[in-house]
PAVO-983630 format. One record per residue (C-alpha): residue number from 1; residue in one letter; x, y, z. Coordinates in pm, whole numbers. Layout:
+-----+----+--------+--------+--------+
!   i ! aa !   east !  north !     up !
+-----+----+--------+--------+--------+
! NUM !  A !      X !      Y !      Z !
...
+-----+----+--------+--------+--------+
REM end
This chain:
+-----+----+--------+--------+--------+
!   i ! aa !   east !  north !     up !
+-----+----+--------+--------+--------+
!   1 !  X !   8260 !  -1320 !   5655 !
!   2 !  X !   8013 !  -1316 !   5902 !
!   3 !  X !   7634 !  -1437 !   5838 !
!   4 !  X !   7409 !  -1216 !   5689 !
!   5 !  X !   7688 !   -974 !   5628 !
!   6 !  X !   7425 !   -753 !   5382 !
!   7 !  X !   7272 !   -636 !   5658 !
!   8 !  X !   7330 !   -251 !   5768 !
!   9 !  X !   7340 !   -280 !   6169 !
!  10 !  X !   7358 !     97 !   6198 !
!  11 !  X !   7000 !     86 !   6080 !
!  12 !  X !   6906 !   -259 !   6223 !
!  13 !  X !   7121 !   -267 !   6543 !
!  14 !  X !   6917 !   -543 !   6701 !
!  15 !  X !   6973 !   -877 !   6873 !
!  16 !  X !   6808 !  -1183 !   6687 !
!  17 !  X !   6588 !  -1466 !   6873 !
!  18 !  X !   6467 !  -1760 !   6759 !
!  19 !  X !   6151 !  -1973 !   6836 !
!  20 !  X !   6192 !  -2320 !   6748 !
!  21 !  X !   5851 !  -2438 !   6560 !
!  22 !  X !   5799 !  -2769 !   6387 !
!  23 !  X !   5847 !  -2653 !   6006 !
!  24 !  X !   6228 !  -2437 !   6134 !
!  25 !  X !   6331 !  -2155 !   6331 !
!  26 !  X !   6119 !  -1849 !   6352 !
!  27 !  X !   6323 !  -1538 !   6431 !
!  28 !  X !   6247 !  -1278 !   6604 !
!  29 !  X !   6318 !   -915 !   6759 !
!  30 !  X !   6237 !   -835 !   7103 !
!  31 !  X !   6378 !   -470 !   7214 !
!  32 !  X !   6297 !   -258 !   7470 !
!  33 !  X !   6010 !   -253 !   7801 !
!  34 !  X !   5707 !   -112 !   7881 !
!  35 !  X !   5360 !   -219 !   7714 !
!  36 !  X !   5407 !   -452 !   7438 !
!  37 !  X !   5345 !   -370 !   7073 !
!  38 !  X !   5346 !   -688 !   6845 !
!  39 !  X !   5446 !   -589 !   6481 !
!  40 !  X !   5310 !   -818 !   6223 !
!  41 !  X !   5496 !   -783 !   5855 !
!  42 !  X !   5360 !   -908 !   5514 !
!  43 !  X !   5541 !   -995 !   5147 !
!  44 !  X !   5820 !  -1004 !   5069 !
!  45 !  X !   5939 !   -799 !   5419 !
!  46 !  X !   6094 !   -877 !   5714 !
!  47 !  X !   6128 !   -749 !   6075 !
!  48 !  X !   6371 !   -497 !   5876 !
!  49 !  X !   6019 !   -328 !   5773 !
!  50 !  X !   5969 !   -245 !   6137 !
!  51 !  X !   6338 !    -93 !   6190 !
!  52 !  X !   6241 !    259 !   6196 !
!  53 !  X !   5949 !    189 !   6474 !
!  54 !  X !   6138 !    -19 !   6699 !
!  55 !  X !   6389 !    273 !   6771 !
!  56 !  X !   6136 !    516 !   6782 !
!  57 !  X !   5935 !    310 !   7031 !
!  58 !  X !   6169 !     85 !   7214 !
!  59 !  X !   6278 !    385 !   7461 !
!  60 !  X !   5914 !    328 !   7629 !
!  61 !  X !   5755 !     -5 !   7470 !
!  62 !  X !   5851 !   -327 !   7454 !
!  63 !  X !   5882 !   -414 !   7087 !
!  64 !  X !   5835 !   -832 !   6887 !
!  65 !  X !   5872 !   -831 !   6505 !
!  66 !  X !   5895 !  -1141 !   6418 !
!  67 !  X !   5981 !  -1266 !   6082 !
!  68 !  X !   5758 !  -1513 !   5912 !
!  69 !  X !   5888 !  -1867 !   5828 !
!  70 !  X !   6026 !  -1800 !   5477 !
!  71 !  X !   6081 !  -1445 !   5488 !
!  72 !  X !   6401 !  -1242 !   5650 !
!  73 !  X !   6618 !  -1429 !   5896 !
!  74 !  X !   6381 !  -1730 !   5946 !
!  75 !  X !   6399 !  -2048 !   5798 !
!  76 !  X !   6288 !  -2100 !   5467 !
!  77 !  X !   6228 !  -2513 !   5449 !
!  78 !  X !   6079 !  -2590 !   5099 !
!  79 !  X !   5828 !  -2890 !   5226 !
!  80 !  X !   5591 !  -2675 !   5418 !
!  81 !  X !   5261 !  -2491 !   5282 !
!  82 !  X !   5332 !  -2120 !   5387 !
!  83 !  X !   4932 !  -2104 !   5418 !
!  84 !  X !   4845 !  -1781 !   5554 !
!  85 !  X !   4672 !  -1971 !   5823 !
!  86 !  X !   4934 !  -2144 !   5923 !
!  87 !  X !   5173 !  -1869 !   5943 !
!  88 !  X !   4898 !  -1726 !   6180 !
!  89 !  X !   4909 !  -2030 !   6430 !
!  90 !  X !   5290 !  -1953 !   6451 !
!  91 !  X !   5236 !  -1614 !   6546 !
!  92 !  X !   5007 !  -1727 !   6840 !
!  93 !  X !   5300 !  -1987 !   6926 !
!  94 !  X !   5536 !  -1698 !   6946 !
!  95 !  X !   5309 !  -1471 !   7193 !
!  96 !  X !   5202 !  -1795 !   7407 !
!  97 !  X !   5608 !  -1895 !   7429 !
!  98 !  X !   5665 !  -1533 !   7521 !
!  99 !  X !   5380 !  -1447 !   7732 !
! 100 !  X !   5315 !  -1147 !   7607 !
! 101 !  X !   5024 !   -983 !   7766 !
! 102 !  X !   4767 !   -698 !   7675 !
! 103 !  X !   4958 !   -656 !   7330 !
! 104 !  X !   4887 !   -326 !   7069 !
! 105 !  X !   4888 !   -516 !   6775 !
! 106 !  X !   5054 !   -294 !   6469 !
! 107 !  X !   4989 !   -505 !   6146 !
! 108 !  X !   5013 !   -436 !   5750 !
! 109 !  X !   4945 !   -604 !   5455 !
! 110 !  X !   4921 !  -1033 !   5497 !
! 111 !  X !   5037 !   -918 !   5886 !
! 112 !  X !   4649 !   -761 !   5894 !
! 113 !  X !   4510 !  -1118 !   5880 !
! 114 !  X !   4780 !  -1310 !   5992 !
! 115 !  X !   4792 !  -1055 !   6328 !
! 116 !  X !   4424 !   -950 !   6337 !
! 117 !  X !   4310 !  -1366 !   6355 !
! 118 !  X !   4524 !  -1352 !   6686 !
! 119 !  X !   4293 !  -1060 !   6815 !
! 120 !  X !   3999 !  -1224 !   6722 !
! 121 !  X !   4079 !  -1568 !   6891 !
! 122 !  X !   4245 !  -1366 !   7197 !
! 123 !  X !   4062 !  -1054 !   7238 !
! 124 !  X !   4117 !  -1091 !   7613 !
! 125 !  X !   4491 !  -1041 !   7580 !
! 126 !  X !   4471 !   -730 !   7276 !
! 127 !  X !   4475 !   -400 !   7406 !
! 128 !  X !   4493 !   -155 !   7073 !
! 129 !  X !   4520 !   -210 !   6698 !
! 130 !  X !   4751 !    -11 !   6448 !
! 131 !  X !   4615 !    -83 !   6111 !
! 132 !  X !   4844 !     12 !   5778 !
! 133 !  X !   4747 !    -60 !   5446 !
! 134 !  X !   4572 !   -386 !   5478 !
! 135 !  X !   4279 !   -591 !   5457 !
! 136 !  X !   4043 !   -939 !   5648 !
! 137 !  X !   3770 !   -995 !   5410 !
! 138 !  X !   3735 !  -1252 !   5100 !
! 139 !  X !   3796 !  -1065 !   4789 !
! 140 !  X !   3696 !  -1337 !   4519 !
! 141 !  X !   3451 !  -1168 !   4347 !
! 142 !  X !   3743 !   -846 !   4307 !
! 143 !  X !   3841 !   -795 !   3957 !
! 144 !  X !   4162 !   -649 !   4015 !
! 145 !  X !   4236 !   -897 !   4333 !
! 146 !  X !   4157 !  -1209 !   4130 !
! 147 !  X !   4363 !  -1049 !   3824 !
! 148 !  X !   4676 !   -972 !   4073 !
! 149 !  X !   4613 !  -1335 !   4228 !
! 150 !  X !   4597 !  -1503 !   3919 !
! 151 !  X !   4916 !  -1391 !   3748 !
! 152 !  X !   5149 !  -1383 !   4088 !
! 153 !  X !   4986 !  -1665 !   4258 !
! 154 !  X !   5016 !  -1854 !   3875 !
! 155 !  X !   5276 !  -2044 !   3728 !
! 156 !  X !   5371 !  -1717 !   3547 !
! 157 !  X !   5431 !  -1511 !   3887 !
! 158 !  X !   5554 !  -1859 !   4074 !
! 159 !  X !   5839 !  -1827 !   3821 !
! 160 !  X !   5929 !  -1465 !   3816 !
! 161 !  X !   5884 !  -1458 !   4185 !
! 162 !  X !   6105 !  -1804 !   4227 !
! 163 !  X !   6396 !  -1723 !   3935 !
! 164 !  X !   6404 !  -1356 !   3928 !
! 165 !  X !   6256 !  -1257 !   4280 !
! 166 !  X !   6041 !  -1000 !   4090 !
! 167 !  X !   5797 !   -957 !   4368 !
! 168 !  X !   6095 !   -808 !   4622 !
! 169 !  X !   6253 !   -621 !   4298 !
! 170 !  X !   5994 !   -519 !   4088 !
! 171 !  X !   5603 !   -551 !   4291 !
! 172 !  X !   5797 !   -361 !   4601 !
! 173 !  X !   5957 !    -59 !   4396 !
! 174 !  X !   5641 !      3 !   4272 !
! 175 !  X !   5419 !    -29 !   4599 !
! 176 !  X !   5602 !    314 !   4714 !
! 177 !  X !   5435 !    659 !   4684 !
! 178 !  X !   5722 !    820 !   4598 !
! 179 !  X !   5994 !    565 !   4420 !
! 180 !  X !   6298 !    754 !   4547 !
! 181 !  X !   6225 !    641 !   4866 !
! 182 !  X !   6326 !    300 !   4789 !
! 183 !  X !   6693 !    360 !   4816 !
! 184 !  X !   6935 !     69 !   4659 !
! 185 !  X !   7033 !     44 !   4997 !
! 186 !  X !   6722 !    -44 !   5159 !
! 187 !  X !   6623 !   -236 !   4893 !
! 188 !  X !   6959 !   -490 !   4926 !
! 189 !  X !   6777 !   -597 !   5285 !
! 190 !  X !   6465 !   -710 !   5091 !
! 191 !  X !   6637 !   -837 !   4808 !
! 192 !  X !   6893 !  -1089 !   4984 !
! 193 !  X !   6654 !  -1232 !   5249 !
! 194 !  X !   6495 !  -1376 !   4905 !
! 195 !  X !   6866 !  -1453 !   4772 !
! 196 !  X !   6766 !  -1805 !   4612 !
! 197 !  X !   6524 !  -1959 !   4434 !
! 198 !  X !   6497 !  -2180 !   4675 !
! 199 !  X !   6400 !  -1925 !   4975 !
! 200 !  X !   6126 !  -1787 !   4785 !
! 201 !  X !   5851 !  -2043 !   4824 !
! 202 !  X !   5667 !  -1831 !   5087 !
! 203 !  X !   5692 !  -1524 !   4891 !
! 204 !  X !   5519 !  -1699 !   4596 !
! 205 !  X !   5254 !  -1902 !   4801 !
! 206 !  X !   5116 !  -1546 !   4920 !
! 207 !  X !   4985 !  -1385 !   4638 !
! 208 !  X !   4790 !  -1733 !   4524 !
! 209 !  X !   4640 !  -1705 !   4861 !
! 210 !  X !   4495 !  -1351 !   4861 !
! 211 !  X !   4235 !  -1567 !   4607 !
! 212 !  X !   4317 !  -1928 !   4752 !
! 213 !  X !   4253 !  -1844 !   5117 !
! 214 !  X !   3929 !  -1699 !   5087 !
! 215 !  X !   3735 !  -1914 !   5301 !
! 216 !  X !   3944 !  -1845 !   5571 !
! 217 !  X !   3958 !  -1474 !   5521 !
! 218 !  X !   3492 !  -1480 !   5523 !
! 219 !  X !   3578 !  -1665 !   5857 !
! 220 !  X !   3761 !  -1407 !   6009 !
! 221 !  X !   3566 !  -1115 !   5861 !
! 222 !  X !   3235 !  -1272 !   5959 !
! 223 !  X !   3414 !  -1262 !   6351 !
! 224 !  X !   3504 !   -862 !   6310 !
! 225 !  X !   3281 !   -792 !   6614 !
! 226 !  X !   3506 !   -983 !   6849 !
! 227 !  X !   3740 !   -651 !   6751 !
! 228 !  X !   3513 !   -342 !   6871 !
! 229 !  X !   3543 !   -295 !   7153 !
! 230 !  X !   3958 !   -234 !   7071 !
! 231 !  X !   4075 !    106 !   7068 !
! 232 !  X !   4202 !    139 !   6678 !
! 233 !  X !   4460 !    367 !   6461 !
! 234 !  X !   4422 !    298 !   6079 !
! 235 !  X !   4717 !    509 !   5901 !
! 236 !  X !   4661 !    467 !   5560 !
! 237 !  X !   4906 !    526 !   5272 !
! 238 !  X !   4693 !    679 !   5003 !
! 239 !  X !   4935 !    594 !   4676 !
! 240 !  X !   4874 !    193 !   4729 !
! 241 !  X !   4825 !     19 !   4473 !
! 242 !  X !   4745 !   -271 !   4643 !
! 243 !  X !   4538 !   -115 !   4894 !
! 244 !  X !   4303 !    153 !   4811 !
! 245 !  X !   4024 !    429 !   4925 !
! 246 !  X !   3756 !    142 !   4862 !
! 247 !  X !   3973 !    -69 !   5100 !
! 248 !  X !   4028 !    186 !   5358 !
! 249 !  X !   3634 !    263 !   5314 !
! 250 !  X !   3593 !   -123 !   5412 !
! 251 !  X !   3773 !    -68 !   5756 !
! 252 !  X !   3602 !    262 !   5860 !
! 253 !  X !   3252 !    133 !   5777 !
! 254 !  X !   3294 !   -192 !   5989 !
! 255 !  X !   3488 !     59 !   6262 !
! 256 !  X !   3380 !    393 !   6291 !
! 257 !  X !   3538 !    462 !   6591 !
! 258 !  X !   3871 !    407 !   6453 !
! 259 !  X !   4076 !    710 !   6442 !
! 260 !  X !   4231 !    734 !   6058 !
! 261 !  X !   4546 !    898 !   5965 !
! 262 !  X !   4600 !    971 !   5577 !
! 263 !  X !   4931 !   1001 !   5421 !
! 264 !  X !   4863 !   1148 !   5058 !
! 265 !  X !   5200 !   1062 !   4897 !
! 266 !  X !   5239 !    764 !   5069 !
! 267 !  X !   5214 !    414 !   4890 !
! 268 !  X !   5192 !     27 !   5054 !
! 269 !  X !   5485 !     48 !   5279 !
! 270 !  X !   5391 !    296 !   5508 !
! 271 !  X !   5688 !    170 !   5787 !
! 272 !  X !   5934 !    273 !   5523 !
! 273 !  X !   5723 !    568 !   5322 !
! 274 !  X !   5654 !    740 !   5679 !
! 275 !  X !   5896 !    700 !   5960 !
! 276 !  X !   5852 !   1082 !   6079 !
! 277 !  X !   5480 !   1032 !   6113 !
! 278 !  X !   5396 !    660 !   6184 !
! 279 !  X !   5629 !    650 !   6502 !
! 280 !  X !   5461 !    925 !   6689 !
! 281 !  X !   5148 !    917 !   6534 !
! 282 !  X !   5169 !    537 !   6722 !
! 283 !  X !   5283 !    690 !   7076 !
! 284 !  X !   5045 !    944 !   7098 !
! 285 !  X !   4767 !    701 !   6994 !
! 286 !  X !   4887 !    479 !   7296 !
! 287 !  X !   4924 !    761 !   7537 !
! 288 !  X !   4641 !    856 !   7455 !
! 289 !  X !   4400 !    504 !   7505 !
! 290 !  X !   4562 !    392 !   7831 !
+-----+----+--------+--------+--------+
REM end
């Protein structure tokens, strides 16, 4: 049987890279030509997230999803941190090794920091941003952020996550706007890229750090201005649960420039929730800031 036999490659017809990086082997999709669009995932997804874009976009655009160490087709070594942060620096590693040049960054949930820190240390070499359901500031003093933190990013949620991969079966199926949309199907490809306990350090290290990486996430809200001057698309899935109006609010007051696209039954994963909007909604945003 051949590796990663789960995967549908009708839907996910792509041919994997891989970036050698100190802690294992990053992988990595790189489809298509034209201006380059970076897409940045978060927990528990994959590159598989992105699917639906890259064929939509790949006729005219060059497209990278890259996987994060511990997540999808990437390695998944148990001694390293996962620290947002660090993740981040391998993300740069992958553009520098690729030269990628005047990117449109497209980034959602821990992709928003872990892609938008790139902007902010290279705003030279970022052309647009695509913002989904994400956030860059501290959110310590959050009630329901330090709640969600504290029992995922525990020892409670280190052991769901790590024996019963509840984040990819259970915190996933009810991110979604409308449930049925999470076919059994799709949900195999987020399931068995988390098939062991032992794969799922990363996807338990993130939710600690939504709390735990705070300081890092005041540093990188505190540099927001290096961003303005970017041409920006916020689409905005207004079911999340994780990310909300207030959050959304957050992102048009610091850019109010930013054109912002709402999707009313739409919940956290807007690559999956809206594939007939999000594709050409990104296109025409493109075409459109030249």
């Amino acid at each position: 049987m051949p590796e990663h036999a789960w995967i549908d490659r009708e839907s996910y017809p792509f041919k994997s890279h891989f970036l050698d990086l100190q802690m294992g082997k990053m992988h990595y999709l790189d489809e298509g030509s034209g201006e380059t669009i970076v897409m940045v995932h978060g927990n528990p997804t994959w590159s598989y997230l992105y699917r639906h874009l890259i064929q939509q976009l790949s006729p005219n655009y060059r497209c990278v999803a890259a996987d994060h160490i511990g997540f999808g087709l990437s390695d998944k070594p148990t001694n390293w941190d996962y620290l947002p942060i660090n993740q981040a620096k391998n993300l740069t590693t992958l553009i520098e090794t690729l030269g990628l040049k005047n990117i449109t960054l497209v980034v959602q949930d821990w992709g928003g920091p872990i892609g938008l820190s790139y902007a902010i240390q290279h705003p030279e070499n970022v052309k647009r941003l695509v913002i989904l359901n994400t956030w860059m500031w501290p959110v310590d003093r959050d009630w329901y952020y330090i709640a969600f933190s504290g029992f995922t990013g525990g020892p409670v949620g280190r052991y769901l996550i790590g024996q019963h991969n509840f984040f990819a079966k259970s915190i996933m199926a009810q991110s979604y706007g409308v449930k049925s949309r999470l076919t059994p199907a799709i949900h195999q490809h987020y399931l068995q890229a988390l098939a062991t306990p032992a794969e799922r350090k990363g996807c338990w290290v993130f939710p600690g750090q939504i709390i735990g990486s705070s300081a890092w996430l005041a540093e990188l809200w505190a540099q927001r201005k290096a961003l303005a001057g970017m041409p920006k698309l916020i689409v905005w899935g207004m079911k999340d649960i994780a990310f909300r109006q207030k959050e959304l609010n957050t992102w048009t007051a610091a850019f109010p420039d930013a054109q912002v696209m709402r999707l009313a039954d739409v919940g956290h994963y807007v690559q999956e929730e809206a594939v007939s909007e999000l594709g050409p909604a990104i296109d025409k945003f493109m075409s459109n800031q030249p």
